[in-house]
Rosetta silent file (secondary structure, phi, psi, omega in degrees, C-alpha in Angstrom):
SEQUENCE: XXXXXXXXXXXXXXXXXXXXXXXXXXXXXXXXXXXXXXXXXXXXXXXXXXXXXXXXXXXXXXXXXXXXXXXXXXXXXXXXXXXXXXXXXXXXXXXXXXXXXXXXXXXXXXXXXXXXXXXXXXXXXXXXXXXXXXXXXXXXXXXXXXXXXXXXXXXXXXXXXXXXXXXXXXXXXXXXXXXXXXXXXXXXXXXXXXXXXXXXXXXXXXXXXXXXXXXXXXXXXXXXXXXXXXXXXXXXXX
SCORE:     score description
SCORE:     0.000 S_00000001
   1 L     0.000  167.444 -164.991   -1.313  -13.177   13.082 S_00000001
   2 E  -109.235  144.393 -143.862    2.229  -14.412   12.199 S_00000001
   3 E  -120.146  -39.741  170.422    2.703  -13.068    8.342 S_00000001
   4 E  -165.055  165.497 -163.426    6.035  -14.867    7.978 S_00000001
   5 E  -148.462  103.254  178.358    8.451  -16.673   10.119 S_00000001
   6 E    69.629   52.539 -153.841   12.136  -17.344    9.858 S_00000001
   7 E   -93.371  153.314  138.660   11.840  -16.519    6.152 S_00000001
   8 E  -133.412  152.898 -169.895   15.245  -15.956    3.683 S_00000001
   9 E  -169.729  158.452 -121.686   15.238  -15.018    0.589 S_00000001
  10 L  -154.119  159.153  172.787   18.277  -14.243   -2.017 S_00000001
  11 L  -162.016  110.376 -159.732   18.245  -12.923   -5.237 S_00000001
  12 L    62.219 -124.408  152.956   21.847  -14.015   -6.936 S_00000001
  13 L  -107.382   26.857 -177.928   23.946  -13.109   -4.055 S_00000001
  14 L  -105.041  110.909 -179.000   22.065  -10.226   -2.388 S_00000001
  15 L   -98.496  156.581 -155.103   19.847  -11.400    0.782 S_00000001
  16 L  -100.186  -67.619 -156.230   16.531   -9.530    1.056 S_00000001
  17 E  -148.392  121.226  165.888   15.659  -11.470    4.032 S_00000001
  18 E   -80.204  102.505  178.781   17.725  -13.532    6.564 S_00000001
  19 E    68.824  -12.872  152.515   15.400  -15.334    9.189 S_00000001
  20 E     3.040   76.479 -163.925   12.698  -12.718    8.799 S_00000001
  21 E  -102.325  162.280  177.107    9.759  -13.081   11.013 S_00000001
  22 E  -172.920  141.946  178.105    6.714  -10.022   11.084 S_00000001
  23 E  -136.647  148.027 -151.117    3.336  -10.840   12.795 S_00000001
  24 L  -142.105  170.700  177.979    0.922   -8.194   11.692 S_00000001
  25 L  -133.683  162.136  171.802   -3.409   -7.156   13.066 S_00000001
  26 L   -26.239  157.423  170.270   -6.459   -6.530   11.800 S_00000001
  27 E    84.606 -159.552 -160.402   -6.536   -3.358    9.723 S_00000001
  28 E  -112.061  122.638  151.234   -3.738   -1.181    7.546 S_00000001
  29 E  -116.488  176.773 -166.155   -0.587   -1.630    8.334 S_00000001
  30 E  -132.263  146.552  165.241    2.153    0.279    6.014 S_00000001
  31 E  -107.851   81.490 -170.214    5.728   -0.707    5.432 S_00000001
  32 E   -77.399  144.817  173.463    7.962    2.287    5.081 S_00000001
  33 L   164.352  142.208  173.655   11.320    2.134    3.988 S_00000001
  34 L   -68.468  170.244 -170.837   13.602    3.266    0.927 S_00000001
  35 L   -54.886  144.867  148.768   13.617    1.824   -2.345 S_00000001
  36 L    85.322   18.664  159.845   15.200   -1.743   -2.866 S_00000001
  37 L   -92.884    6.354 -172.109   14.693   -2.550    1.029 S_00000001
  38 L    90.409    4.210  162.874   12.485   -5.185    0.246 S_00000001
  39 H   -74.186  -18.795  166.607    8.776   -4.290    0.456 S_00000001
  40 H   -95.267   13.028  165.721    7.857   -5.194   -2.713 S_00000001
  41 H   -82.348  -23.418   36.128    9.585   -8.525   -2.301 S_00000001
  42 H    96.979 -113.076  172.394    7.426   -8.520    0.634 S_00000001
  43 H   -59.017  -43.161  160.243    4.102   -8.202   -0.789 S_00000001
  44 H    -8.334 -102.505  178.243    5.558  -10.440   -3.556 S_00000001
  45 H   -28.221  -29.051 -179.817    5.961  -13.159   -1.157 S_00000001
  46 H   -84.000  -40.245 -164.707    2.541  -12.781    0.401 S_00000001
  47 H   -84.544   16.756  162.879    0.743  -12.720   -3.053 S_00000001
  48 L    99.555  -17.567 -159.638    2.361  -15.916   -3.697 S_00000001
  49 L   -78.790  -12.278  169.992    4.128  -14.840   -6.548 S_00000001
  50 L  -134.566  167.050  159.245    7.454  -15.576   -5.240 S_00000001
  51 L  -140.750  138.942 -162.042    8.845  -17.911   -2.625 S_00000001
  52 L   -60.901  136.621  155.940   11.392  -17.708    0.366 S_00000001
  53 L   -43.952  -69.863  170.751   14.031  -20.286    0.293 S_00000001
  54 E  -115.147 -157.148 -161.212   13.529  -20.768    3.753 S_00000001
  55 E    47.607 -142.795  174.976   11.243  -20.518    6.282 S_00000001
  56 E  -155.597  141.872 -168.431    7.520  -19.921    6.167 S_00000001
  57 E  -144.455  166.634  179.492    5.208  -17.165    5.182 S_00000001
  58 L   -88.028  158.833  164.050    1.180  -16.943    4.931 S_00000001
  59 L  -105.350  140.072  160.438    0.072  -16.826    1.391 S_00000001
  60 L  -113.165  144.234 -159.737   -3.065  -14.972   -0.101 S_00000001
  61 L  -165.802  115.759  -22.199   -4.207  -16.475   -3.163 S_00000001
  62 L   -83.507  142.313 -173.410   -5.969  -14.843   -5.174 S_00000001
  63 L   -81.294   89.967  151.708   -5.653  -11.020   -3.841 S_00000001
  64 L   -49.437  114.074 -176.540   -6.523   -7.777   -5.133 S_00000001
  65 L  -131.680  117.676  158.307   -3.211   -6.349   -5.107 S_00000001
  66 E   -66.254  118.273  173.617   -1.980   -2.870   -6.615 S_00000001
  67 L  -113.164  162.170 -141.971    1.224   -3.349   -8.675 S_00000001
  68 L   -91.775   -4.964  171.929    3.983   -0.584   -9.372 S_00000001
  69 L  -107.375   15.813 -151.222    3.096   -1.189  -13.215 S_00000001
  70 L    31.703  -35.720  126.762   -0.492   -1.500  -12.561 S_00000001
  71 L   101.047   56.675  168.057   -0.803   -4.032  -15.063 S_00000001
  72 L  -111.042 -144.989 -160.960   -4.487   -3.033  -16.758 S_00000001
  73 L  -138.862   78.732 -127.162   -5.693   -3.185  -19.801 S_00000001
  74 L   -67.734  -35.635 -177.078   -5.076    0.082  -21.644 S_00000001
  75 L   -70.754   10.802  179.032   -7.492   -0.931  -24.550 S_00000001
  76 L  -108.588  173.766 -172.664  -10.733   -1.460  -22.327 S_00000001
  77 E   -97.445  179.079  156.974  -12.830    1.089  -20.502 S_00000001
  78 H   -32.276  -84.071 -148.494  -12.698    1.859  -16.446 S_00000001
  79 H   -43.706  -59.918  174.266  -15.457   -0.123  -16.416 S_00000001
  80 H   -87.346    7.372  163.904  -14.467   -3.189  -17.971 S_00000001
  81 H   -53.780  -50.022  151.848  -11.239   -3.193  -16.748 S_00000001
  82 H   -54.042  -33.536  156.834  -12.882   -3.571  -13.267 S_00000001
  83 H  -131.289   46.766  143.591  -14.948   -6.292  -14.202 S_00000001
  84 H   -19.165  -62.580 -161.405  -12.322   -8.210  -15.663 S_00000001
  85 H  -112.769  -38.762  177.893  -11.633   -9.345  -12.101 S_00000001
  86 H   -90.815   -0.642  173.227  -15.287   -8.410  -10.353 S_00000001
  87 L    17.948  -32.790 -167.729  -17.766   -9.750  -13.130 S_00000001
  88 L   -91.868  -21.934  173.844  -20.298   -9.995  -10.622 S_00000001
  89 L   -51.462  162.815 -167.164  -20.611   -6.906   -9.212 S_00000001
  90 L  -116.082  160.740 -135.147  -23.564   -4.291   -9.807 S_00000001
  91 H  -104.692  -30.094 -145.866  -23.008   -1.562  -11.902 S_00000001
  92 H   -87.568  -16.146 -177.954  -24.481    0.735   -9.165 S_00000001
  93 H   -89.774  -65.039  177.033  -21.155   -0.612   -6.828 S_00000001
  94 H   -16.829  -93.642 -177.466  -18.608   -0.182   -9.589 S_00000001
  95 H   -22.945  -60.634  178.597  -19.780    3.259  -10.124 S_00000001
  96 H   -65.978  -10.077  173.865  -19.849    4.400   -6.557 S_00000001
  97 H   -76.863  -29.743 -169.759  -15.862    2.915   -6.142 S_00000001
  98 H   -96.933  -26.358  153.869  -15.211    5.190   -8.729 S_00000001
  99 H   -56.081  -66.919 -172.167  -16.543    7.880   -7.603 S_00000001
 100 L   -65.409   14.253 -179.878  -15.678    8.027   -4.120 S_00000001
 101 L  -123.011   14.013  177.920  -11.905    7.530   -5.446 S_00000001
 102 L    78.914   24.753  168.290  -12.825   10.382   -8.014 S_00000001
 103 L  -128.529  148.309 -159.933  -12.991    9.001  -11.522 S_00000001
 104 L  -122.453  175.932  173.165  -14.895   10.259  -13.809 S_00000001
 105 L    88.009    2.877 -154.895  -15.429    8.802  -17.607 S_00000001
 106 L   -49.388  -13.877 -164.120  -16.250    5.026  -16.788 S_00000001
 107 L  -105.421 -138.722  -91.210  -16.925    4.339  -20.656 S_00000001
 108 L   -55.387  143.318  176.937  -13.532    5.566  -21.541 S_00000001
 109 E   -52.747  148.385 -161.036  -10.527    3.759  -22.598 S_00000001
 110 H   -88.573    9.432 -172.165   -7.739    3.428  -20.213 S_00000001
 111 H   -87.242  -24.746  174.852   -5.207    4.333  -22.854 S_00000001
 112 H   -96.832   21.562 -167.791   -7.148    8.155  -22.961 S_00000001
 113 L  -103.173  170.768  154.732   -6.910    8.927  -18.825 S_00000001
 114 L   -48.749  136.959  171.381   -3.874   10.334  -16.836 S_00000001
 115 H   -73.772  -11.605  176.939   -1.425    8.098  -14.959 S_00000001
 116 H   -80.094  -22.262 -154.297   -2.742    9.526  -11.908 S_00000001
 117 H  -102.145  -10.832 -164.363   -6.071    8.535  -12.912 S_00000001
 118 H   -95.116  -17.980 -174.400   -5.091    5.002  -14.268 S_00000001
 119 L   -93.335   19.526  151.116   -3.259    4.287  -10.573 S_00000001
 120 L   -79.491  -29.251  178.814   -7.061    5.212   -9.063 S_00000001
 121 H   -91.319   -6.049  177.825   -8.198    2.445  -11.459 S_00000001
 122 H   -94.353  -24.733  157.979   -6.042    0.183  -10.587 S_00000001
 123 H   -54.920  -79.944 -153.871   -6.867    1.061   -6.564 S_00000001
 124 H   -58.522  -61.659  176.355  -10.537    0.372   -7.319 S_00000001
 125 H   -28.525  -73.381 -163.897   -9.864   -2.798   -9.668 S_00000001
 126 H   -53.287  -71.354 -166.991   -7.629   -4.530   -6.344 S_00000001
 127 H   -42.317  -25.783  168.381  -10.468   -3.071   -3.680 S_00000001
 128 H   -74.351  -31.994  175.403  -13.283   -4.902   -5.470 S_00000001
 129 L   -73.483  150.575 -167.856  -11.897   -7.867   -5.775 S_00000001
 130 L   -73.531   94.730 -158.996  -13.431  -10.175   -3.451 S_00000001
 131 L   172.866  126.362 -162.620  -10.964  -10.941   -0.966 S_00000001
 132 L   -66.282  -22.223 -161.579  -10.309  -10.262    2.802 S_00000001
 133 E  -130.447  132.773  174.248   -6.788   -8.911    2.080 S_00000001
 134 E  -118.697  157.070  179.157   -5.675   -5.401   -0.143 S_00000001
 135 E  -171.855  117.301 -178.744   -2.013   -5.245   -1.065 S_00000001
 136 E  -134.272  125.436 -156.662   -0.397   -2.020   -2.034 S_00000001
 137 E  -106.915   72.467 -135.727    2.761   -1.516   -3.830 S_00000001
 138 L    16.695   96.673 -139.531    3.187    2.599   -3.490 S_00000001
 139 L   -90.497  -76.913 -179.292   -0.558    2.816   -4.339 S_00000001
 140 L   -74.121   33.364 -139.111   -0.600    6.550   -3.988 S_00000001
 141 L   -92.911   -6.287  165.978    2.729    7.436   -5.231 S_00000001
 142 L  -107.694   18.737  174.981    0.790   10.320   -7.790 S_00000001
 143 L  -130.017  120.241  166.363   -1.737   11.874   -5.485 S_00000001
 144 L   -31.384  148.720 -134.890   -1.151   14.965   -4.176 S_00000001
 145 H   -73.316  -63.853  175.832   -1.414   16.134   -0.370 S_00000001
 146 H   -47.524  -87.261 -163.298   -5.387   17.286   -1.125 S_00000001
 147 H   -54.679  -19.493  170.553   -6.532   14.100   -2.404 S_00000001
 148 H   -70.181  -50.804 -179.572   -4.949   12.138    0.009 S_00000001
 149 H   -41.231  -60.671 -178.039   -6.832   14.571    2.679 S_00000001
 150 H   -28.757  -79.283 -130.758  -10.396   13.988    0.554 S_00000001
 151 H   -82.796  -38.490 -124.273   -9.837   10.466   -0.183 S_00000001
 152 H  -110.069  -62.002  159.092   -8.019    9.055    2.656 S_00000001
 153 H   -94.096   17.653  171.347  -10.318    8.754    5.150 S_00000001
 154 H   -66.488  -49.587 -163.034  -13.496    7.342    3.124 S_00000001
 155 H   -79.233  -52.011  159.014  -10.992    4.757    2.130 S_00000001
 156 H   -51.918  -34.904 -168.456   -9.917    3.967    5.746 S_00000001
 157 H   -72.431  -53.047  179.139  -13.134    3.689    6.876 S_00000001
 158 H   -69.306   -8.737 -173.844  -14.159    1.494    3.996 S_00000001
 159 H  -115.556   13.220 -141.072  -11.568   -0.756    4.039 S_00000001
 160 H  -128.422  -43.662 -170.240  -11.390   -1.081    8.186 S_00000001
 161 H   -73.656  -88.837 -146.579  -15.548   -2.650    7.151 S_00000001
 162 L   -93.630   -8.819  165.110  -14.657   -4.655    4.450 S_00000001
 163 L  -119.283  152.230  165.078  -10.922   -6.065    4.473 S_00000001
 164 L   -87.981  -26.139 -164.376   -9.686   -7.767    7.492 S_00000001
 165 E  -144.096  108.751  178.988   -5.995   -7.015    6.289 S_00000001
 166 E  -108.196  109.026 -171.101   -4.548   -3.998    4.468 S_00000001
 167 E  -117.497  131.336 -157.612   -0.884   -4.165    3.770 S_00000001
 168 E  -144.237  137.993 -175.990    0.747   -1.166    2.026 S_00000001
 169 E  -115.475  158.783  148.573    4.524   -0.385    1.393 S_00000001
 170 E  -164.079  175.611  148.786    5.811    3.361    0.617 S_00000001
 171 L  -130.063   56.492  178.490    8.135    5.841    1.841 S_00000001
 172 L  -113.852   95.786 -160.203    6.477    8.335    2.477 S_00000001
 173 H   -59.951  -42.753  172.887    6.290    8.973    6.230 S_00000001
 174 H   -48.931  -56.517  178.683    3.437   11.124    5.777 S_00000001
 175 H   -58.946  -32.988  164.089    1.198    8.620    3.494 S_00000001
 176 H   -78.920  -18.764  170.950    1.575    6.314    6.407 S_00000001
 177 H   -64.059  -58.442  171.485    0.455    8.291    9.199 S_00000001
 178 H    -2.883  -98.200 -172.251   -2.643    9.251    7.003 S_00000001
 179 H   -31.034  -79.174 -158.000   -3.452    5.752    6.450 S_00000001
 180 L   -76.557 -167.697  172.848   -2.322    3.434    8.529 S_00000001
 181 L  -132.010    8.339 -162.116   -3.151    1.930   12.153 S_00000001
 182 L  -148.838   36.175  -56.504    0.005    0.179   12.100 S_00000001
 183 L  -154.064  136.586  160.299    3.670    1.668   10.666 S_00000001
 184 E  -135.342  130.751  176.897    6.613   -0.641   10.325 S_00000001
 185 E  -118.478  130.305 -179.715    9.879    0.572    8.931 S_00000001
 186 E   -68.720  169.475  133.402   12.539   -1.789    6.962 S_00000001
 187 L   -87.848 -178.978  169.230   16.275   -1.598    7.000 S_00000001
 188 L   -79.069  166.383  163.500   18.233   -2.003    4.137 S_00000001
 189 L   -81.440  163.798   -0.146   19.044   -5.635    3.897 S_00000001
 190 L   -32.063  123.596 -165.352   19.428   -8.270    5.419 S_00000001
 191 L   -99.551  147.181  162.539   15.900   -6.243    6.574 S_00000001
 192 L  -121.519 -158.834  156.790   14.876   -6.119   10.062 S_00000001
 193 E   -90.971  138.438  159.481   12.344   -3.717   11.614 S_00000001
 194 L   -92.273  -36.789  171.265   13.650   -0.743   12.540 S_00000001
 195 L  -127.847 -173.345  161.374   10.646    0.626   14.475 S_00000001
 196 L   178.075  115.817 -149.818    7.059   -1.121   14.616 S_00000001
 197 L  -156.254  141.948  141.989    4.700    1.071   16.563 S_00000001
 198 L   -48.351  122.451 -151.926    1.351    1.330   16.627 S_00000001
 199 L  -114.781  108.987 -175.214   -0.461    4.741   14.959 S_00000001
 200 L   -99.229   56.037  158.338   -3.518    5.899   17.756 S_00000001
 201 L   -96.390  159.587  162.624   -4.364    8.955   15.772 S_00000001
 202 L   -61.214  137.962  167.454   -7.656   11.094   15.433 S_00000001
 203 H   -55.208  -45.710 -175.873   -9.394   10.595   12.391 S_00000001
 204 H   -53.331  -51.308  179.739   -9.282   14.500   12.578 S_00000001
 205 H   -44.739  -64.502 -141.880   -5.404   14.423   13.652 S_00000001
 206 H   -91.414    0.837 -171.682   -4.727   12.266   10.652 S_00000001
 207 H  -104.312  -24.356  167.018   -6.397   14.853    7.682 S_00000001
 208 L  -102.107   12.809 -166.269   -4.282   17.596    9.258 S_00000001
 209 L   -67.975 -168.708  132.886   -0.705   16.248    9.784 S_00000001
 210 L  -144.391  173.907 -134.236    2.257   18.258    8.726 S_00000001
 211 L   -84.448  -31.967 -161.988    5.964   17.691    8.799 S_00000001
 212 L   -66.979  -39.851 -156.464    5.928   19.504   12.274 S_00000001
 213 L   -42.902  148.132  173.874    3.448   16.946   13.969 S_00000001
 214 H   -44.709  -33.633 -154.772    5.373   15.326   17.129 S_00000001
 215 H  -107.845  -38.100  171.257    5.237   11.858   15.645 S_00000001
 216 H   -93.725   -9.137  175.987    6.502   12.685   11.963 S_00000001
 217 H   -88.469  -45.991 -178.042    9.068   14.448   13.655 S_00000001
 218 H   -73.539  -18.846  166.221   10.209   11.473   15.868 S_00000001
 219 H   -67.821  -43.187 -159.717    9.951    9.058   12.633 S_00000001
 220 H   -61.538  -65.485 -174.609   12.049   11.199   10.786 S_00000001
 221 H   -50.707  -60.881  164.208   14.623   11.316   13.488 S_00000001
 222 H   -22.602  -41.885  175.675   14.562    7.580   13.712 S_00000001
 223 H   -85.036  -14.045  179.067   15.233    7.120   10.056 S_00000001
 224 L   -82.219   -0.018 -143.830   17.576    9.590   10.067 S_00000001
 225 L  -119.904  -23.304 -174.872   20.257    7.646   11.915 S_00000001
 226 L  -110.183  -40.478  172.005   20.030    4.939    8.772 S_00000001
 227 L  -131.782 -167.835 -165.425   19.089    6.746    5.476 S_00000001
 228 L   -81.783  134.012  177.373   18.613   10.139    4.056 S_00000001
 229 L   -86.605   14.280  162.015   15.528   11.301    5.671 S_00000001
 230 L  -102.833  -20.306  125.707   14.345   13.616    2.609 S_00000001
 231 L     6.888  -97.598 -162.224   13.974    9.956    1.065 S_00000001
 232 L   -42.166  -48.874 -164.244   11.024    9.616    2.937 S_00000001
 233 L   -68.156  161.154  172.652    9.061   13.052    2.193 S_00000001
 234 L  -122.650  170.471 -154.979    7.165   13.864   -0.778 S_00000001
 235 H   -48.692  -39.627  177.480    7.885   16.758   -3.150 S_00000001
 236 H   -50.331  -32.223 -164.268    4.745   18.829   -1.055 S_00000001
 237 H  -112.607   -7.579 -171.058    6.531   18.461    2.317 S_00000001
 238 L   -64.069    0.000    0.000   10.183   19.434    1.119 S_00000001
């Protein structure tokens, strides 16, 4: 589908996006690129929350969308923080989202967990909500190499069932192979694509990559020609 189309969009006198078109498929695709290239202007624009000067972009309205400040509600438990936005939900679903993403505690306040543990509640919160479309603003930017192995593909699988469209920004060349079925990498702006490639890996393939794999090696080189390509990596792969 076409996700935006001739869009621009300005912030004083720095443009994010000249003419900007991106047509995107079923499933997760991820939008790599370094900070302040525009992906979370990006998702922005898709959730509605901002709008391009010109052009045209689809809007989802209302979303479950992960935000880089998560934006819960530190005096409430897991639980009702989740059904803040899901109300409707069974306690027996709640619970198992929380599980299979690893949190433990559901009666506790979110003001006594971990920040790693509050940007799992804020995954589960957006995945619940009732909505065809996830939007993730570095989702995973505090879970280590293991839980992304655990975690990574229950959550493909589940979200490949139940969203038709998973859009995810980072830079972490790694987090997208994991993940995604789909990889697009910004420029800096004015942004174009610099690559947009399709990701055909084994589920097996994708629980084992390392910085060696053929494919994280040919990303890297690609990115190297624009920014620093230790950017992209996370402290685990250095």
């Amino acid at each position: 589908m076409i996700l935006c189309q001739d869009i621009t969009k300005r912030f004083g006198e720095q443009v994010i996006f000249e003419h900007f078109s991106l047509t995107i498929e079923p499933g997760i695709t991820a939008i790599l690129g370094p900070s302040g290239c525009g992906k979370t202007t990006l998702l922005r624009l898709v959730a509605g929350l901002d709008m391009p000067e010109e052009g045209w972009i689809h809007t989802v309205r209302p979303v479950g969308m992960v935000f880089p400040d998560l934006r819960l509600v530190e005096w409430l438990s897991v639980l009702d923080n989740l059904r803040l936005v899901s109300p409707h939900l069974s306690l027996e679903r709640l619970q198992h989202t929380l599980q299979t993403l690893e949190i433990e505690n559901a009666g506790k306040r979110l003001a006594h967990l971990s920040s790693g543990q509050k940007q799992r509640v804020a995954l589960a919160r957006a995945w619940l909500f009732e909505s065809k479309w996830l939007l993730l603003d570095e989702a995973f930017r505090s879970w280590d190499i293991g839980l992304k192995q655990r975690l990574f593909p229950l959550l493909r699988d589940s979200w490949k069932k139940e969203k038709e469209y998973t859009l995810l920004i980072t830079h972490d060349i790694m987090e997208a192979l994991m993940i995604a079925d789909r990889l697009v990498i910004f420029s800096f702006p004015p942004v174009y694509p610099l690559e947009d490639m399709g990701l055909s890996l084994e589920e097996s393939e994708r629980k084992n990559l390392s910085p060696e794999h053929p494919l994280f090696q040919a990303i890297r080189k690609t990115i190297s020609h624009h920014f620093d390509p230790m950017s992209f990596m996370t402290t685990s792969q250095r």
